[in-house]
Every structure is written in C-alpha cells, then in structure tokens.
N, C-alpha and C positions, 0 to 999 in steps of 0.2 A: 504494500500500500504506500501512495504518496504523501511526502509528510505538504499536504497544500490544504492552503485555509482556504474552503469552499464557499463559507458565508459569502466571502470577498469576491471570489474567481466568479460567483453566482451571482452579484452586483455588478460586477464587470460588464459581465455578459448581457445581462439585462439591458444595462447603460448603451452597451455597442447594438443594440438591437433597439433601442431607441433610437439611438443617432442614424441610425440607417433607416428606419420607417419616416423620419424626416426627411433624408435623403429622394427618399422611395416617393414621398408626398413632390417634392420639389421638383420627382422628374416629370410626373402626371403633371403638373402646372406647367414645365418647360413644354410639352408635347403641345399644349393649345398656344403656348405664347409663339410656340415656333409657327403655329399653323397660322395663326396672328401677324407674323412675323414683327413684332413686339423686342426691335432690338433693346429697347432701356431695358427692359423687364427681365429679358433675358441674362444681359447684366448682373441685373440684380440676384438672379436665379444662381447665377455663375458665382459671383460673391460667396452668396450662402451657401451653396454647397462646398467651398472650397473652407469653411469652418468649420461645418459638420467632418469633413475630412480628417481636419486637423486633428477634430477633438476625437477620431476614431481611433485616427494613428495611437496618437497620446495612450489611449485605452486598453489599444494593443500590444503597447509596450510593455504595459504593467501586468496583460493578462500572460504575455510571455514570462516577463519574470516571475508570480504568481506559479505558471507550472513548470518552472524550469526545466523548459524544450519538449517536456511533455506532452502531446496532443491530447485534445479532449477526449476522442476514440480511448486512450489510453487510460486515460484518468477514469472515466464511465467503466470500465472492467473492475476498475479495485473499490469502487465507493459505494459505500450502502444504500439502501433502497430509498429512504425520503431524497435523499442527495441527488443519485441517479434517476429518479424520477422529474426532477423538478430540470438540473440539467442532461436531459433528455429531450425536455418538452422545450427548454430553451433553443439548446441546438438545431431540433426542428423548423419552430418559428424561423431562425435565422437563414435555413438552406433554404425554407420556401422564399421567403425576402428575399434573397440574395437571384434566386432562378425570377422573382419578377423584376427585381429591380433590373437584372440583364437582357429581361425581353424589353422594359419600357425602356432602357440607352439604348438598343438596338432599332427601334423603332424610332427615337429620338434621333439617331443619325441617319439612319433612313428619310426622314424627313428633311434635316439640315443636307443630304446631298443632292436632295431633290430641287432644295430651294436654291442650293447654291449653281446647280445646272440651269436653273430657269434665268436666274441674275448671270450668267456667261452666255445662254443663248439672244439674252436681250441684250448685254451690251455688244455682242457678236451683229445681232440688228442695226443696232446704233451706228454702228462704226464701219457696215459694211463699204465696200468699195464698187458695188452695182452702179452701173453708168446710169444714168435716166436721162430721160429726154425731156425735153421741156422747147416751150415756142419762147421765141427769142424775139430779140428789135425784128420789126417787120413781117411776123408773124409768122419766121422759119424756122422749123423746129432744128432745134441746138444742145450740144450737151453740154452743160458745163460737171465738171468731175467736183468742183467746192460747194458748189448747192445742195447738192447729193445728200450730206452729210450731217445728219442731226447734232451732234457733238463739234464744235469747232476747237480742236486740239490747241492751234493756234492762241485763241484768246487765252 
C-alpha cells in the first residue's frame, strides 16, 4: 500500500475536475462565439481559458507529488473500499470530460478552419487579378487592370 494522503489527492482531483468543467463550459460558449464570429469575445474566451490552465497545471503538480509517480490505476489497486469508490467515481467523471471536452476543441477547430478558409477565399476575391471590361471615354469598351480591384494596395 501507498503511504499517500487520499483526503488531499481526492481534493485535488475534485479541484482538476472543476477547473476543467469550466474549461468544458468555455469551449461550448467559444463554438457559438466562433459561429458568431465574435472576435472580442473570443479573446476573452482565450484569456480564460489560459487561467483555468494555469491553475490545472499548478494542480497537477501537486497531484504528482501527492502520488509520487504513482498512477491512479495504481493507487485504486491498494486503497480500501470508501476511498476506491469515491476515486473511482472521480476518475470516471474526468475520462468522460476529458473524451467531451476533445470532441467540443475538435469541433471548435473544425469551425475556426472553416472560417479561416472562407476569410482566404474572400480576400483571394478581393484581390483577384481578372481583367474586366468596362466602357471607357467615348463609349468603347476598355480595360483598365486598376479598376478591377476592390482593395487598392497602393493607398
């Protein structure tokens, strides 16, 4: 048996299973701001999630020290039944999170390369170099190649 204080490693866990249901909430709000395409918002999306990170990391640090390199799988073999029951139930909760949380970012950039393809075929539009025609002095049609041009690079 491991000599690890489980109260604590079970507060850990709890804690990281918080901070990641936060996470989890913040990407379901990025999938609409993106569909939105809501750059502040997104921002702000990005912010917060880069804290909730932080304070994962942090979390993990301690849950490693806590089982000194010992995996939970491991720990769950040697710890009595209230213990292993309760981190059992946590571990769980967190593998489901973690398998949504990976569909909603996968989705979430599924959407972000979709948006960013449509913002390349338009400025791809913008900037084409298609000759047009147009009626000129005297009512002859004429091309000029600078008219053409929604964007004037120049200016």
């Amino acid at each position: 048996m491991f000599n690890i204080d489980l109260d604590k490693l079970i507060s850990i866990l709890k804690s990281e299973y918080e901070l990641y249901q936060n996470i989890y909430n913040l990407a379901k709000t990025k999938k609409e701001v993106i569909i939105n395409r809501d750059i502040d918002q997104l921002r702000e999306i990005v912010k917060k999630e880069e804290t909730y990170l932080t304070k994962t990391a942090k979390l993990e640090e301690k849950r490693i020290e806590i089982c000194k390199e010992n995996s939970l799988t491991e720990i769950l073999k040697t710890v009595n039944a209230p213990y292993r029951t309760e981190l059992n139930l946590i571990r769980d909760n967190l593998v489901t999170l973690f398998e949504d949380l990976k569909n909603i970012n996968s989705l979430n950039k599924e959407l972000l390369d979709i948006s960013l393809n449509l913002n390349n075929m338009t400025m791809a539009f913008l900037n084409s170099n298609n000759r047009r025609l147009t009626y000129g002095k005297k009512g002859m049609v004429s091309s000029n190649k600078d008219q053409h041009k929604l964007i004037n690079h120049k200016a």
